[in-house]
C-alpha positions in Angstrom: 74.1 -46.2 -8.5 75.8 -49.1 -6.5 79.2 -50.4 -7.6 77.5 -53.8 -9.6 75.5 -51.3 -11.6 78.5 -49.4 -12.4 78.4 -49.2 -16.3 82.0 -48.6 -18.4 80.8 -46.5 -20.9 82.2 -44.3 -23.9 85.5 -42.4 -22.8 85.6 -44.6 -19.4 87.0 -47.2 -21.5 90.2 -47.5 -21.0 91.6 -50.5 -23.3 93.3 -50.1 -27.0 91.3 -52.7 -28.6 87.5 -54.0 -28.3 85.6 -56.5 -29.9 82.8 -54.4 -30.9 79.1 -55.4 -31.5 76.8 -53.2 -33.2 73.2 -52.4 -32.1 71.8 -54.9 -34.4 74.0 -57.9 -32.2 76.6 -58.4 -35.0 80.1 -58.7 -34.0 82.1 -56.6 -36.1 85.3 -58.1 -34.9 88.3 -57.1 -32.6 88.2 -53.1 -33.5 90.8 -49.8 -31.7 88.2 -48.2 -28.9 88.9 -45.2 -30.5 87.3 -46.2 -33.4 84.7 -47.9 -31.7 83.9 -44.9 -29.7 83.4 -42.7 -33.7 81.0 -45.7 -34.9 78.9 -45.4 -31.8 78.7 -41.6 -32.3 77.6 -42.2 -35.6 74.8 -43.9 -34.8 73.9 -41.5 -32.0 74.4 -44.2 -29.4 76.7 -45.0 -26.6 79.5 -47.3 -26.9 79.4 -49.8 -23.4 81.6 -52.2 -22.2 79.8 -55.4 -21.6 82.5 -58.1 -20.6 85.3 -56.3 -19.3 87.3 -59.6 -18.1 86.9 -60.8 -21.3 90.0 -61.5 -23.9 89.4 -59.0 -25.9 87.0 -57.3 -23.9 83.6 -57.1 -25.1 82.1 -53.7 -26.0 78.8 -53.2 -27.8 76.6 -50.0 -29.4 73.8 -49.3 -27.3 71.4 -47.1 -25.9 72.6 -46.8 -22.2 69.7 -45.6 -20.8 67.3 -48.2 -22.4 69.5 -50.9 -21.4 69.5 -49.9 -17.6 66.4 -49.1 -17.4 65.6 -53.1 -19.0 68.2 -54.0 -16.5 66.9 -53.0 -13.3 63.3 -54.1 -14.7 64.1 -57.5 -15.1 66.0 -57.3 -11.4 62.5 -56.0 -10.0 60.8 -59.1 -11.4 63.2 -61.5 -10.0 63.2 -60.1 -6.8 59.0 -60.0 -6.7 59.5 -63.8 -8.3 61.6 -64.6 -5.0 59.8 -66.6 -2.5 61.1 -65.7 0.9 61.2 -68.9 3.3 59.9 -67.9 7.2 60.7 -69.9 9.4 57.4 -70.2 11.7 58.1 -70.6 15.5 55.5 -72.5 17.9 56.5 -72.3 21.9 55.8 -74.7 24.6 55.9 -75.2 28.2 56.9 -78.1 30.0 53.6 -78.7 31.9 50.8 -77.7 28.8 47.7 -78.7 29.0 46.4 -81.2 26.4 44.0 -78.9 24.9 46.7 -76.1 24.7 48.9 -78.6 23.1 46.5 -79.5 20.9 45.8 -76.4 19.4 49.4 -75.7 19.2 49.6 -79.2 17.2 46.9 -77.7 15.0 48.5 -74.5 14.2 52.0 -76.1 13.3 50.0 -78.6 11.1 48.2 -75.3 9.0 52.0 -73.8 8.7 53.4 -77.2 7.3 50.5 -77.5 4.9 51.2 -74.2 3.8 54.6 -75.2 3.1 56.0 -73.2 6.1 59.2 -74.5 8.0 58.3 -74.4 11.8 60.8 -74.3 14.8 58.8 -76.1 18.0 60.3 -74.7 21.3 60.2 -76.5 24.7 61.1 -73.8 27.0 62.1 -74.7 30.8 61.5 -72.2 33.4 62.7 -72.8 36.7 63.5 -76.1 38.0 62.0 -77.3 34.9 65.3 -77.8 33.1 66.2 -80.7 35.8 63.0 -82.5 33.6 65.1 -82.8 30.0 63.7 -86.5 29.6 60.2 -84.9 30.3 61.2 -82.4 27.2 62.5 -85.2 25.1 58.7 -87.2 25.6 57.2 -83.7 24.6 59.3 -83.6 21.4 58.6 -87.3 20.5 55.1 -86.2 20.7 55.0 -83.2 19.0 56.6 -85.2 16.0 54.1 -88.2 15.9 51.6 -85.9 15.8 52.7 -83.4 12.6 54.3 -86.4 10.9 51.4 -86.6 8.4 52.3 -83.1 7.1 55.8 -82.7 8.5 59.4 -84.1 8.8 61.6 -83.6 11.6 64.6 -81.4 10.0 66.9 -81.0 12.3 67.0 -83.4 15.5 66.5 -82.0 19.5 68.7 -80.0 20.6 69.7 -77.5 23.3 69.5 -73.8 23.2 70.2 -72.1 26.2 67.2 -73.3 28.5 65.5 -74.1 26.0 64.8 -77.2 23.6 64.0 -77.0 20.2 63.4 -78.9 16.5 63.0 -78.1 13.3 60.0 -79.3 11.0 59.6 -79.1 7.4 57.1 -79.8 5.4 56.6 -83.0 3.0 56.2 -82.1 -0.4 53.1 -84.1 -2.1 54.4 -86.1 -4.5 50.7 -87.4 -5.8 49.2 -83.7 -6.1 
């Protein structure tokens, strides 16, 4: 078990007094752990420290391994509920073709519409990166023509030898 699912249980706690809660969720006030600790027995559960920062600190009856068991189930379905942003990444040459660039156009427009965030890349090879302004005119271009799905996110910049924007998508406000 990993130190955030470490559990203060039973003889572990350490403190004179608890405020106890009974399996039911009734606080049965501010109570000596010893005592806490026989009441829990008597019920056949586990007596578990809840809020240990708290003033007193918070104990409650239990069953220890239902409650971890509920615990990690509920952390499952969070984590499946998660939606993971990927960053899609669409690379480009300083002398494309038009119908190259169009279908790389394309393919950035079907990742914005999916709701994708893309990073367009001009690379320069050679003596290419004496042509920035020509990289720049690329860039402008490649953000008229996604701007019907896509917003420029972060502005040209320079990587290295290479050029490069960010494009999110815009969210449809009439759908």
């Amino acid at each position: 078990m990993s130190d955030k699912n470490k559990v203060i249980r039973n003889e572990k706690i350490k403190v004179p007094k608890v405020l106890l809660i009974d399996a039911e969720g009734e606080k049965l006030g501010v109570t000596p752990t010893k005592e806490a600790l026989i009441k829990a027995r008597e019920a056949g559960l586990d007596l578990v420290l809840v809020a240990p920062t708290a003033k007193p600190p918070v104990a409650k009856i239990m069953d220890l391994g239902k409650y971890l068991y509920e615990k990690e189930k509920r952390e499952k379905e969070a984590k499946k509920n998660q939606k993971k942003q990927v960053v899609k990444e669409m690379k480009f040459r300083l002398r494309i073709d038009d119908h190259d660039f169009d279908t790389k156009v394309r393919k950035i427009n079907d990742f914005l519409k999916e709701g994708q965030k893309v990073r367009a890349v001009i690379m320069f090879l050679g003596r290419d990166i004496m042509f920035k302004d020509k990289g720049k005119e690329l860039i402008d271009r490649i953000i008229e023509e996604t701007s019907e799905y896509g917003k420029l996110s972060r502005p040209a910049k320079m990587v290295g030898r290479d050029m490069d924007i960010f494009l999110e998508p815009i969210k449809a406000e009439n759908n």
